[in-house]
ZAZA-361614 format. One record per residue: residue number from 1; x, y, z of N, C-alpha, C in turn; residue in three letters. Coordinates in pm, whole numbers. Each point is the difference from the previous one (the first is absolute). Last residue first. Layout:
BEGIN
   pos      n.u      n.v      n.w     ca.u     ca.v     ca.w      c.u      c.v      c.w   code
   NUM        X        Y        Z        X        Y        Z        X        Y        Z    ALA
...
END
This chain:
BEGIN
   pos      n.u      n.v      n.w     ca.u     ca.v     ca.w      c.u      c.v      c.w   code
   217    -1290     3263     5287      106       39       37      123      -58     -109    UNK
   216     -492       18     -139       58      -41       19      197       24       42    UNK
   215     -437      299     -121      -32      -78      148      109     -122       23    UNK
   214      -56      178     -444       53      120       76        0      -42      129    UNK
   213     -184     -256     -283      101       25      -42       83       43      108    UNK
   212     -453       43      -60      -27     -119       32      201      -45       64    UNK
   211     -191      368     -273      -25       22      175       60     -138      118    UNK
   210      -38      -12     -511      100      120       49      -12      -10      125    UNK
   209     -320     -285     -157      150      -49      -32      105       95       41    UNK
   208     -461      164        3       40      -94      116      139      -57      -38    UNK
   207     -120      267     -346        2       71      171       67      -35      112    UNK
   206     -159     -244     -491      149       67       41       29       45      162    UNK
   205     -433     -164      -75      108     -102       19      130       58       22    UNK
   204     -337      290      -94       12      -19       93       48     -137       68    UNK
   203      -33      155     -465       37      148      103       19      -73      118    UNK
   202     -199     -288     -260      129      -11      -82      109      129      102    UNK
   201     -534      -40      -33      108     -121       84      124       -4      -43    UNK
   200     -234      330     -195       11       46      157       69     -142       67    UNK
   199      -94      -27     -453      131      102       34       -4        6      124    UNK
   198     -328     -280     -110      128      -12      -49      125      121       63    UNK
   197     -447      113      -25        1      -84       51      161     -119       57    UNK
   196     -115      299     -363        4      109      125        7      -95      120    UNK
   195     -113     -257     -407      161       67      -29       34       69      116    UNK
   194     -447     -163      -53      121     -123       95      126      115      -55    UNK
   193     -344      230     -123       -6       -3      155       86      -76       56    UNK
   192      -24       15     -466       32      166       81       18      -13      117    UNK
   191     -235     -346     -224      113      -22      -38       99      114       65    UNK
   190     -435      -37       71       64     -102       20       81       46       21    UNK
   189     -261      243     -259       46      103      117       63     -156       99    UNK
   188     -123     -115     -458       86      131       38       67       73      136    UNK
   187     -303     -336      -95      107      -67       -8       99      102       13    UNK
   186     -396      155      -21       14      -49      158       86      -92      -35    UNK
   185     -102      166     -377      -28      152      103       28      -74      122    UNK
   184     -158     -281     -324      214       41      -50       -9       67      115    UNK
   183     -424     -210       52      121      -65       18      118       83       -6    UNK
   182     -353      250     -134        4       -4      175       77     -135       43    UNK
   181      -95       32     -471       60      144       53       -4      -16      124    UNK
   180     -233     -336     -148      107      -24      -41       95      140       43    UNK
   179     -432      -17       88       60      -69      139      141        0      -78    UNK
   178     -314      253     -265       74       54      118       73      -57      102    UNK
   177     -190     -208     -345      126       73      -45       30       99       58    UNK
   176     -425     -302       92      189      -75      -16      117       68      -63    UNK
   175     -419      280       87       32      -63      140       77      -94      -20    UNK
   174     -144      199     -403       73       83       95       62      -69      148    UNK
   173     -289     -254     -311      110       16       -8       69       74       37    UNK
   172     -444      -45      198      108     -124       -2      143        7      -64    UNK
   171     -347      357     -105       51       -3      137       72     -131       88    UNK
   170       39      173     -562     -116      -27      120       68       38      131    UNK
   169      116       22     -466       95      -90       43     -128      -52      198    UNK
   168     -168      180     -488      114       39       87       81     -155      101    UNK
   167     -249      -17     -508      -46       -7      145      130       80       55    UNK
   166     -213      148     -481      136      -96       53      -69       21      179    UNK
   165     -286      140     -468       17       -7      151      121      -81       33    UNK
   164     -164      200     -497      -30     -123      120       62       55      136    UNK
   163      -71      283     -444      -21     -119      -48      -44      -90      102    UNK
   162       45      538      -46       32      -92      104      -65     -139      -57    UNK
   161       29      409     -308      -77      -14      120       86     -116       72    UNK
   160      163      417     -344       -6     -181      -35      -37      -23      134    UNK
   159      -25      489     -237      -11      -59      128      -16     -128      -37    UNK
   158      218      408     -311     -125     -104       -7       24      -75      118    UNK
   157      231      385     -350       17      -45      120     -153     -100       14    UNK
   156      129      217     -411       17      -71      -25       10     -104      203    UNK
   155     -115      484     -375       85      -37      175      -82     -108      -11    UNK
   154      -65      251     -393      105      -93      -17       16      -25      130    UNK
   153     -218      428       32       -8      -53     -102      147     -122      -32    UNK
   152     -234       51      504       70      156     -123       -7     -117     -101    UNK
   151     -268       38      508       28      -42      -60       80       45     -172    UNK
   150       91       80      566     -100       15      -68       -1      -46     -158    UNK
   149      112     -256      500       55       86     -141     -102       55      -98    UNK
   148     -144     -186      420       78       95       43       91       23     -139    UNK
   147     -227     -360       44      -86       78      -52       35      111       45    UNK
   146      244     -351       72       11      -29     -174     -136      131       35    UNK
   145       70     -141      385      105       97        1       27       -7     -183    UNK
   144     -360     -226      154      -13       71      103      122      135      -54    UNK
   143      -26     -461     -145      -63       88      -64       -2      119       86    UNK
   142      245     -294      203       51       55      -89     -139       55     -142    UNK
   141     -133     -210      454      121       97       30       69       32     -144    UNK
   140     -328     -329      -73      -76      160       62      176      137      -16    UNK
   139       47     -461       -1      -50       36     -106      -11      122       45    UNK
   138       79     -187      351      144       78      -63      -22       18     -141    UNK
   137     -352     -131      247       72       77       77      113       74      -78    UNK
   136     -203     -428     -103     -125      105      -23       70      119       30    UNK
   135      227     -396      170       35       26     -166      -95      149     -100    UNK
   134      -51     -135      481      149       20      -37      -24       49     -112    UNK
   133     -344     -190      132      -31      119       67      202       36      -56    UNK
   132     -124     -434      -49      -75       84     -135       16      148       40    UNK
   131      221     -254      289       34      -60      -75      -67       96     -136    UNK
   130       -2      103      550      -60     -126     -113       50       39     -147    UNK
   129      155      271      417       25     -204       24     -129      -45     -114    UNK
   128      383      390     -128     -160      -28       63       18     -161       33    UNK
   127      328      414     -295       27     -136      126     -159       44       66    UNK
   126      246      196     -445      -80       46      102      -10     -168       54    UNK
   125      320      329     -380      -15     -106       55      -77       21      102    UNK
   124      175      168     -424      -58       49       86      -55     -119       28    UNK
   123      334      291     -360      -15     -180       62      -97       49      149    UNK
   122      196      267     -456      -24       15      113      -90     -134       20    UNK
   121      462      169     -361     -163      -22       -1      -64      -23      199    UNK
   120      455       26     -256      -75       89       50     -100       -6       27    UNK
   119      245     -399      -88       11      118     -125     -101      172       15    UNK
   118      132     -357      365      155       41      -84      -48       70      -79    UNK
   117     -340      109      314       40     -139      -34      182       20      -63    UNK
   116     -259      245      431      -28       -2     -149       88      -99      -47    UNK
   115     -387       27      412      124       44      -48       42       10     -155    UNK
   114     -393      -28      460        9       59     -154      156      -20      -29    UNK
   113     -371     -230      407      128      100      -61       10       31     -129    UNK
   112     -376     -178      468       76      -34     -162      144       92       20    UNK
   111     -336      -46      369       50     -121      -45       28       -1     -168    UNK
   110      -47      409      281       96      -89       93      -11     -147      -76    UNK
   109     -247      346     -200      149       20       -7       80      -96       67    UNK
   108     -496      -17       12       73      -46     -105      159       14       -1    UNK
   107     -237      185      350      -42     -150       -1       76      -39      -78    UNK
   106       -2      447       -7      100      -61       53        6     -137       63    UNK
   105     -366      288     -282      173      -75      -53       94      -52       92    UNK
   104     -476     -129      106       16      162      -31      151      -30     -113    UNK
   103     -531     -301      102      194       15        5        0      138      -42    UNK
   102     -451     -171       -3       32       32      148      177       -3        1    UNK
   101     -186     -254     -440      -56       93      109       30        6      133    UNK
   100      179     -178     -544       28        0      166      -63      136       93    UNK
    99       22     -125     -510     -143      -59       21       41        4      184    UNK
    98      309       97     -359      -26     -103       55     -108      -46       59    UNK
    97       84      410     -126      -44      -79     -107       42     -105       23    UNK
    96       45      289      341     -135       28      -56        8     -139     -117    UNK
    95      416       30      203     -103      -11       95     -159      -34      -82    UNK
    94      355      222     -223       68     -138      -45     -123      -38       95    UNK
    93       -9      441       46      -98       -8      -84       68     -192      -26    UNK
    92      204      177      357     -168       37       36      -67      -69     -164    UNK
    91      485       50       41      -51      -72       29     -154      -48       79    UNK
    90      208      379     -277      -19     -133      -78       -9     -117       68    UNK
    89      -22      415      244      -92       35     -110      -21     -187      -61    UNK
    88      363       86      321     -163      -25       40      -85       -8     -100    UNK
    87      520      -25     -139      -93       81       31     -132      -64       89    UNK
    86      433     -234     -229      -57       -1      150      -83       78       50    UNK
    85      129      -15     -447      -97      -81       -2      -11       -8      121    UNK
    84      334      303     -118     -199       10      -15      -72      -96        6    UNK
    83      486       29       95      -74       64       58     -201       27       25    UNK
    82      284     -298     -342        0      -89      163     -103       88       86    UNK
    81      159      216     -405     -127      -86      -14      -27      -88      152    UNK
    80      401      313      -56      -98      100       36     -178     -102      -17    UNK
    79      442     -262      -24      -46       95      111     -119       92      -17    UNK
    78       50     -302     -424       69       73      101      -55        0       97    UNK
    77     -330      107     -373      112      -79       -2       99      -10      186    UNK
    76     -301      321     -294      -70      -74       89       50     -163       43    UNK
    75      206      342     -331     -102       67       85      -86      -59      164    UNK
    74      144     -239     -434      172       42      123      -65      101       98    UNK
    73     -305     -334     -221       72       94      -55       46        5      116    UNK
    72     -143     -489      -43       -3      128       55       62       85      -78    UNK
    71      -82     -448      -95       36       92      -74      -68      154       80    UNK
    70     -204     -417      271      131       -2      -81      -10      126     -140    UNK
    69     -181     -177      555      -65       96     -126      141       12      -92    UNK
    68     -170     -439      330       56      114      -46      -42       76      -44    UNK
    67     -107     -417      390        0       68     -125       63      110      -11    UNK
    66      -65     -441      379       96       73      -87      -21      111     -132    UNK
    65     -197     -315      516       12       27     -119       63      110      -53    UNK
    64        5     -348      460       37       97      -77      -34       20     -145    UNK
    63     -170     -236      503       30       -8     -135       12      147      -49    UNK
    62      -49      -67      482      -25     -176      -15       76      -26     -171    UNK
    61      -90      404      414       85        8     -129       23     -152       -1    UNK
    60      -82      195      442     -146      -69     -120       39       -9      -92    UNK
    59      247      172      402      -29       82     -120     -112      -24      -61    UNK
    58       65     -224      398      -30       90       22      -35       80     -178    UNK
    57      235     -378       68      -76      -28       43     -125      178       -3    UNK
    56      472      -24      -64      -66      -58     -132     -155      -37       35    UNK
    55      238      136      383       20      124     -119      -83      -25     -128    UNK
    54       84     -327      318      -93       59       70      -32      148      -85    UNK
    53      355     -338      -78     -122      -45      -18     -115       65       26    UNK
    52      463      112       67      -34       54     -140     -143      -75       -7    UNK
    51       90      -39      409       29      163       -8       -6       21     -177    UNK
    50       83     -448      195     -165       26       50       23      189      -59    UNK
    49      420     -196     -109     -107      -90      -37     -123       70       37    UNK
    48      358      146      245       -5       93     -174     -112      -86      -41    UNK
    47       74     -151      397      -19      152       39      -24       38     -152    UNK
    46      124     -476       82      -74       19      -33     -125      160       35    UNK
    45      522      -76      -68     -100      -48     -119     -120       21       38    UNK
    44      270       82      327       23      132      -50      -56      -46     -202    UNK
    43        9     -256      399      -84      129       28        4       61      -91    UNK
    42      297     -385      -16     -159      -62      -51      -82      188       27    UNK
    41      466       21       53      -35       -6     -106     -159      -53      -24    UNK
    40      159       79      406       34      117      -74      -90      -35     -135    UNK
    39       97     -363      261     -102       85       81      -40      112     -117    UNK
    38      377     -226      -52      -88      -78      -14     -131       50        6    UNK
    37      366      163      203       21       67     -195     -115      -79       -7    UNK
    36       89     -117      424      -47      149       -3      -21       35     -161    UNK
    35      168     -425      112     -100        6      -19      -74      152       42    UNK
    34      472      -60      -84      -63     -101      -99     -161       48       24    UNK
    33      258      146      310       19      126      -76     -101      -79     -118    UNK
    32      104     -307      378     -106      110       14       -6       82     -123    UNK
    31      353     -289      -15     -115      -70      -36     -183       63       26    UNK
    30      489      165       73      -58      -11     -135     -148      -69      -30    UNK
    29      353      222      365     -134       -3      -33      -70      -75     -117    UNK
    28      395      -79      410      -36      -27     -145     -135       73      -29    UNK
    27      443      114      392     -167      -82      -32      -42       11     -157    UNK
    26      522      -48      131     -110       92        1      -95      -77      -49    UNK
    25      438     -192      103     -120      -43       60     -120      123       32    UNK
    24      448        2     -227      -70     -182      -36     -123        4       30    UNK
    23      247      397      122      -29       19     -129      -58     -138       -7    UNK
    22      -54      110      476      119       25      -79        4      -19     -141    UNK
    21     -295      243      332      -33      -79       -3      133      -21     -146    UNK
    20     -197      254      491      126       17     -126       -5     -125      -33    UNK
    19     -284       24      383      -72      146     -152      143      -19      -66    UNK
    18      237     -128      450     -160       12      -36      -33       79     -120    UNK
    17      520     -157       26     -126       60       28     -105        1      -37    UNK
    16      293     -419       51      -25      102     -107     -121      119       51    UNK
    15      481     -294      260     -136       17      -42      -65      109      -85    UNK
    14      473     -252      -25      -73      107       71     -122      -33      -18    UNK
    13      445     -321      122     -154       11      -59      -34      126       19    UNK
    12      470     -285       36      -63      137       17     -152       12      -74    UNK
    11      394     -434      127      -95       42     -100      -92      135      110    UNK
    10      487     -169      160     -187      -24       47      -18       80     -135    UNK
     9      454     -217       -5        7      131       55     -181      -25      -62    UNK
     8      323     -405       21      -50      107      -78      -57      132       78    UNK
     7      178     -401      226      168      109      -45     -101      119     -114    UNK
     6     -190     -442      247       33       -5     -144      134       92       22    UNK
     5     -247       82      345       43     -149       15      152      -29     -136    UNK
     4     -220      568       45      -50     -170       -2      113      -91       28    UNK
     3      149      508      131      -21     -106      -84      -64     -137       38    UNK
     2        9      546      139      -12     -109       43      -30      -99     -102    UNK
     1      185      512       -4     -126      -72      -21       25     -148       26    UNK
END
């Protein structure tokens, strides 16, 4: 090999194959991946936002009222009481003496519930968008199922009516606590995506560094 002036022996340059890109100098995504999660996350708030707004919107359920039937017998207690007060029967006649025309039960069923309390007793709850129409409702709804016991000597059970109305939460508050759920839910799927994201740049730096490697005589 033919010596420089100097006596040093010629600096050897390889060139870097085309598409092989050497570990210093893999392409960067980050700042795209940044605003793809970006993307992600505002869609994916305001997809749950308008979707619980449009639900709450739709239901009509504006206020909740609350009454009981307390010192149930065991007979009518329990599971087998939950069972009966979801009957048609008791919710046709809770209907009638509310004074609600043209409803069937499954009007009513879909906006109340029945459950039971710590001390057994039965809790019955009905959701309307006005306020007096609530509280009238779930009165009703537990005389309704206080006249389904028949009556015995010393039974001591008795329907406590619905005092007030609590507001729901509406169709404005669903829609800021669905956007809040449609933040985590799309920080979520972010966060998943830069990790997969990640790994693949991490796969294909190595690659090239191997490949990259191997090309050097």
């Amino acid at each position: 090999m033919p010596q420089s002036r100097s006596g040093a022996s010629p600096a050897i340059h390889h060139a870097t194959p085309v598409g092989i890109y050497p570990v210093q100098d893999a392409p960067k995504h980050t700042g795209n991946v940044r605003s793809v999660d970006a993307r992600l996350v505002l869609g994916c708030t305001i997809l749950v936002a308008v979707a619980a707004g449009a639900v709450a919107l739709a239901s009509g359920q504006d206020y909740r009222a609350r009454s009981f039937v307390i010192r149930v017998p065991p007979d009518f207690a329990g599971e087998r009481g939950l069972e009966r007060a979801r009957a048609d029967d008791v919710l046709v006649r809770a209907l009638a003496l509310a004074g609600e025309r043209g409803r069937d039960a499954a009007w009513l069923r879909e906006r109340s519930s029945a459950e039971l309390t710590s001390r057994q007793d039965l809790s019955f709850t009905v959701e309307a968008s006005d306020r007096a129409q609530s509280v009238v409702l779930a009165t009703a709804y537990a005389n309704a199922f206080r006249r389904e016991i028949p009556s015995r000597p010393a039974l001591t059970t008795r329907a406590q009516g619905a005092r007030e109305a609590q507001r729901t939460l509406g169709p404005l508050g669903w829609t800021l606590l669905g956007g809040a759920a449609g933040l985590w839910l799309g920080l979520a799927l972010a966060i998943v995506r830069d990790g997969l994201q990640r790994t693949s740049t991490r796969s294909m730096v190595q690659g090239n560094g191997e490949r990259a490697s191997s090309t050097v005589p």
